[in-house]
matplotlib code that plots the C-alpha trace (Angstrom):
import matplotlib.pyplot as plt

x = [58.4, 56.1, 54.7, 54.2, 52.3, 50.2, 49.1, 48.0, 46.2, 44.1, 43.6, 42.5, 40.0, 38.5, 38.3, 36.2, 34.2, 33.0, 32.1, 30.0, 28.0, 27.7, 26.3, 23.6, 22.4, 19.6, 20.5, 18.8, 15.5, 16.2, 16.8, 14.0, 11.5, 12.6, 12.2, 8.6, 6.5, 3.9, 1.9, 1.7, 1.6, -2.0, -3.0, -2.2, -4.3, -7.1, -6.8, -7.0, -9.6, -11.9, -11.6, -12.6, -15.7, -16.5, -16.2, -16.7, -19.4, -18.0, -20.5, -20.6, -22.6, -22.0, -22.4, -19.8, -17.2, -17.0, -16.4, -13.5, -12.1, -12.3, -10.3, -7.7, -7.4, -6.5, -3.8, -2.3, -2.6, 0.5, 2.2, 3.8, 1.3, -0.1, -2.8, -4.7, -5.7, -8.9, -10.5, -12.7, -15.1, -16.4, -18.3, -16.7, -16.7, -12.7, -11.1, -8.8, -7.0, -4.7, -3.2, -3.2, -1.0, -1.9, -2.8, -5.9, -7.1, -9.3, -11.2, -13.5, -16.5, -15.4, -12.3, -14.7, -17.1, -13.6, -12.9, -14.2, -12.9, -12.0, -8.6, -8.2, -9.7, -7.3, -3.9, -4.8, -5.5, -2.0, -0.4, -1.8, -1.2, 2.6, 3.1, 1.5, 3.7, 7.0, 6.6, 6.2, 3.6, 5.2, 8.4, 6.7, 4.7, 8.1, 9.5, 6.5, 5.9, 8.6, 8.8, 8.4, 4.6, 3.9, 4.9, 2.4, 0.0, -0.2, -0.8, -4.1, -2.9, -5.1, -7.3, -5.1, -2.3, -4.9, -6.2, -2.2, -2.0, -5.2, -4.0, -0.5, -1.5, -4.6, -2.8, 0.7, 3.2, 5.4, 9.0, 9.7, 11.8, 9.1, 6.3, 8.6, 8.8, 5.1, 4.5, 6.6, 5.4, 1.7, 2.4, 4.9, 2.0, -0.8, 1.0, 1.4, -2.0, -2.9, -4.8, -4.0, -1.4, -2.6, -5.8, -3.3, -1.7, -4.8, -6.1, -3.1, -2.7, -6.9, -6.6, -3.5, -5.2, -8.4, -6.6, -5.7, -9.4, -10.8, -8.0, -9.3, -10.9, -7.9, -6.4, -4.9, -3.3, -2.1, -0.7, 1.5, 3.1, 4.6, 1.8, 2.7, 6.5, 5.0, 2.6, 5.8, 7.9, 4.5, 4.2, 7.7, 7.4, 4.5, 5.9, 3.6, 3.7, 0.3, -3.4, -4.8, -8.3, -11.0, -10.5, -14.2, -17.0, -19.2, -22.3, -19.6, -18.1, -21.8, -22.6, -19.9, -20.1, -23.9, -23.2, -20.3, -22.2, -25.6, -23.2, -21.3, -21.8, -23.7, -20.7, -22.7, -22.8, -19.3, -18.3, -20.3, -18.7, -15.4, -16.0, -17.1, -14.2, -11.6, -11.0, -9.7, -8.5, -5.1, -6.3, -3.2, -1.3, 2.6]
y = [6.5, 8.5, 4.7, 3.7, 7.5, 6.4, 3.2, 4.7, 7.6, 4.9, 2.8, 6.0, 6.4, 3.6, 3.6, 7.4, 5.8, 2.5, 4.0, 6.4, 4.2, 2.2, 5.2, 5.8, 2.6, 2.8, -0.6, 0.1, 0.8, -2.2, -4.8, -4.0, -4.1, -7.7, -8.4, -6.7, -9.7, -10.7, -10.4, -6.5, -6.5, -8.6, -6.0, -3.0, -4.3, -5.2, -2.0, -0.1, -2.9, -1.8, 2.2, 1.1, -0.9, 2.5, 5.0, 2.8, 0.9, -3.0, -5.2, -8.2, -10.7, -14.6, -15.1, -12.2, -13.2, -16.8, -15.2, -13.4, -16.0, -18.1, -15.8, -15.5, -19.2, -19.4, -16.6, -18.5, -21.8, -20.9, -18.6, -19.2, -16.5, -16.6, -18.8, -16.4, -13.2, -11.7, -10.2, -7.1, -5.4, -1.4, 0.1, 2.8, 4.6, 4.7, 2.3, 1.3, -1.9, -2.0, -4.3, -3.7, -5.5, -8.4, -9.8, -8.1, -6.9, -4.0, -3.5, -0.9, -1.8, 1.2, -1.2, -4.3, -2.4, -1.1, -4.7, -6.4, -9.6, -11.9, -12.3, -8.2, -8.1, -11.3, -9.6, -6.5, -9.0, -10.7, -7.6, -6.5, -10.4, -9.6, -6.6, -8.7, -11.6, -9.9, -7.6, -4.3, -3.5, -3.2, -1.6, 0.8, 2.4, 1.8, 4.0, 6.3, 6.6, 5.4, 2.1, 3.6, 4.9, 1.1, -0.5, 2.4, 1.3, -2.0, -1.2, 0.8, 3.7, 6.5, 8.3, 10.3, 7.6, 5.3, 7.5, 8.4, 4.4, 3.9, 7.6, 6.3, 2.6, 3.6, 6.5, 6.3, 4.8, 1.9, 1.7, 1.4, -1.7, -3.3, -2.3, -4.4, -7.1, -7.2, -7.5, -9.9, -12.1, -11.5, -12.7, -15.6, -16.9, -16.6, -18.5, -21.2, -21.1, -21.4, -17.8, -15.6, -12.7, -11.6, -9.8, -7.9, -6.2, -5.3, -3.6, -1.8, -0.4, 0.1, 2.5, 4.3, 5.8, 5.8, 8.2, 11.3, 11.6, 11.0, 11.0, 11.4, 8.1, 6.6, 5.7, 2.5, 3.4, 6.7, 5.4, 2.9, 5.7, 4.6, 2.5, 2.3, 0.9, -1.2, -2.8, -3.5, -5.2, -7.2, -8.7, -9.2, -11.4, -13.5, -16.5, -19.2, -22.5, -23.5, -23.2, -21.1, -21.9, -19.0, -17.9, -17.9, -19.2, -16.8, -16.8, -16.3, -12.8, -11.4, -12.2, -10.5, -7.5, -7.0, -6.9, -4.5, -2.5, -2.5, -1.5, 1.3, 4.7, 6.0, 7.2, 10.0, 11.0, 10.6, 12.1, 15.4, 15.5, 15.4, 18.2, 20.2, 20.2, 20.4, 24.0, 23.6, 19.7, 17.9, 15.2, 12.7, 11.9, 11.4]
z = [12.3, 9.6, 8.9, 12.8, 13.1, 9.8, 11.5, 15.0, 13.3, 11.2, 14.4, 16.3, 13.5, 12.8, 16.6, 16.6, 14.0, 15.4, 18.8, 16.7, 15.2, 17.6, 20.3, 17.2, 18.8, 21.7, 23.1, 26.1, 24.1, 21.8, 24.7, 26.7, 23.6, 22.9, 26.6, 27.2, 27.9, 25.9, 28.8, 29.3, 25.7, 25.7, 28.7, 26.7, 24.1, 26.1, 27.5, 23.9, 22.8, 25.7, 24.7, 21.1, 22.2, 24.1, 21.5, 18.2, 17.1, 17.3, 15.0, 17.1, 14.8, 14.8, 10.8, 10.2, 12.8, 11.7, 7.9, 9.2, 11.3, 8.1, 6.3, 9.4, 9.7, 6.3, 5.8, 9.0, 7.9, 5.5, 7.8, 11.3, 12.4, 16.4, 16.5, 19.2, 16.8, 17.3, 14.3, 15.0, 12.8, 13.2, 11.6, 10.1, 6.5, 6.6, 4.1, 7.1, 8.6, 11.7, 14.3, 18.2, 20.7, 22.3, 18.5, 17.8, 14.1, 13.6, 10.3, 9.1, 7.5, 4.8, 4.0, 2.8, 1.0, -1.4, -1.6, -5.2, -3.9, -1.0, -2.1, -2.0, 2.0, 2.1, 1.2, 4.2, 6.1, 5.6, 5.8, 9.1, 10.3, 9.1, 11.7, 14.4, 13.6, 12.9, 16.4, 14.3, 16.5, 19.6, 18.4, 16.6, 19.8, 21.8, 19.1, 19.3, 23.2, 24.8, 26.9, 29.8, 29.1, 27.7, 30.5, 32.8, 30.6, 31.3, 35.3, 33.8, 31.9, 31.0, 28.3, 26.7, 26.3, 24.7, 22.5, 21.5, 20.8, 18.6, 16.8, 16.2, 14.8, 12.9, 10.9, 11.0, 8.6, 10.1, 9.3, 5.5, 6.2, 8.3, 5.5, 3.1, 5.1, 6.0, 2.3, 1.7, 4.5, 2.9, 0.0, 1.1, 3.5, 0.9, -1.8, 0.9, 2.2, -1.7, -1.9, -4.4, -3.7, -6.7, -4.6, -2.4, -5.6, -7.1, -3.8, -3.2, -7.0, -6.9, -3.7, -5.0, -7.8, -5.7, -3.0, -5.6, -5.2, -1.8, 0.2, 3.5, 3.4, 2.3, 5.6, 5.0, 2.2, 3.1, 6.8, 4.5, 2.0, -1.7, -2.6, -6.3, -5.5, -3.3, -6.1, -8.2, -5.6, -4.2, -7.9, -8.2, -5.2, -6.4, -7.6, -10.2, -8.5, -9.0, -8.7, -5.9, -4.5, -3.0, 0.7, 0.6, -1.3, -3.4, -1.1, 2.0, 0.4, -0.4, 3.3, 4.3, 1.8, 2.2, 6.4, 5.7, 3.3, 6.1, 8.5, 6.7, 6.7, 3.0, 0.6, -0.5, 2.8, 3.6, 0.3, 0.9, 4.5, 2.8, 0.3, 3.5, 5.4, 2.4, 2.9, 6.6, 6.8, 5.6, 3.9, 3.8, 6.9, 6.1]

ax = plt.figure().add_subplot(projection="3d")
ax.plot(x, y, z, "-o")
ax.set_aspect("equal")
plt.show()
């Protein structure tokens, strides 16, 4: 009897806990992520895309574009990335990278002028092209706002909403697992495309220690927190199986760097405007 008690007890347990876990789960939230169509997703970023050209200043020159495209054609080349991402360029002092639904890639001029190499502007690059290609983007504004606001969006949305989107990808840290898994598929993709993951370590070590002093400008790095555990398991990842060639040539990456730089806000400047407003400002977004 005592034994027959023991057993429904335990199966009334494990019972309690299974249906615990399992209503921890939003499956609602879950199913209709993976069934948003990647059509409302390419309206909603047409729709943010079209607030940026507004209020930012989008450098729309041929010589640059075909640069970056260069560099995104490569990173895909050794990935199974979409074939349809637009790279934009703005011109903005930030040392900042992000991706928008509907495959687009914003970069700020701030983030190539930090670079001291193609292969470093390569491995952010990767990392961004990870999130677009593993759906981080999507979840993590369903997460965010709520799939009900995403879906109003995509019948025209409004200000507000839009400037919540560009606020929330710009400057906010994704899911640890999904930053993990970004870097892994950056440096997985460049090892296949024959680029050097080394770049993407560097950088990411570089602006860690860069970031204890002007953290403001830091946004990449500080939107995708434990930098310096993150440069460990990147070089843990990088595997030696041959020679890598350049993403770009030399006279490519001073094009690019010398249009960055013309197009870039002075550091002095920015750096005074920091010191200004470091009484009143958090500098570091968690």
């Amino acid at each position: 009897m005592e034994k027959a008690l023991f057993q429904f007890m335990a199966i009334v347990a494990i019972f309690l806990m299974v249906w615990f876990g399992l209503s921890k789960v939003d499956y609602v939230r879950i199913f209709r992520l993976q069934n948003m169509s990647k059509r409302t997703e390419k309206k909603i970023g047409e729709l943010v895309m079209r607030t940026i050209e507004r209020t930012e200043d989008v450098i729309k020159d041929d010589s640059t574009q075909v640069i970056l495209n260069k560099i995104r054609d490569r990173i895909s080349s050794g990935s199974n990335a979409p074939t349809n991402i637009q790279v934009h360029l703005v011109r903005k002092g930030d040392v900042n990278a992000f991706a928008l639904p509907g495959n687009h890639l914003i970069i700020y001029t701030g983030l190539i002028t930090r670079c001291d190499s193609a292969e470093e502007l390569c491995g952010v690059m990767a990392h961004e092209i990870g999130h677009i290609t593993l759906d981080h983007v999507i979840k993590r504004l369903g997460s965010e706002l709520g799939i009900s606001v995403l879906a109003s969006m995509a019948s025209g949305g409004n200000t507000a909403t839009v400037a919540q989107v560009i606020k929330t990808l710009s400057s906010s840290a994704f899911e640890r697992g999904q930053e993990s898994e970004a870097d892994a598929f950056a440096v997985n993709c460049l090892q296949k495309a024959r680029v050097s993951p080394e770049g993407f370590a560097v950088f990411m070590n570089k602006m860690a220690k860069m970031q204890e002093d002007i953290p403001k400008q830091m946004e990449w790095i500080s939107s995708h927190p434990d930098s310096r555990n993150r440069v460990v398991a990147i070089r843990d990842l990088i595997k030696e199986n041959g020679s890598y060639t350049p993403v770009l040539t030399e006279e490519e990456w001073q094009i690019l760097r010398r249009a960055a730089a013309a197009n870039a806000p002075l550091e002095e400047e920015s750096f005074e405007e920091e010191d200004s407003e470091s009484d009143t400002t958090t500098a570091v977004h968690k």
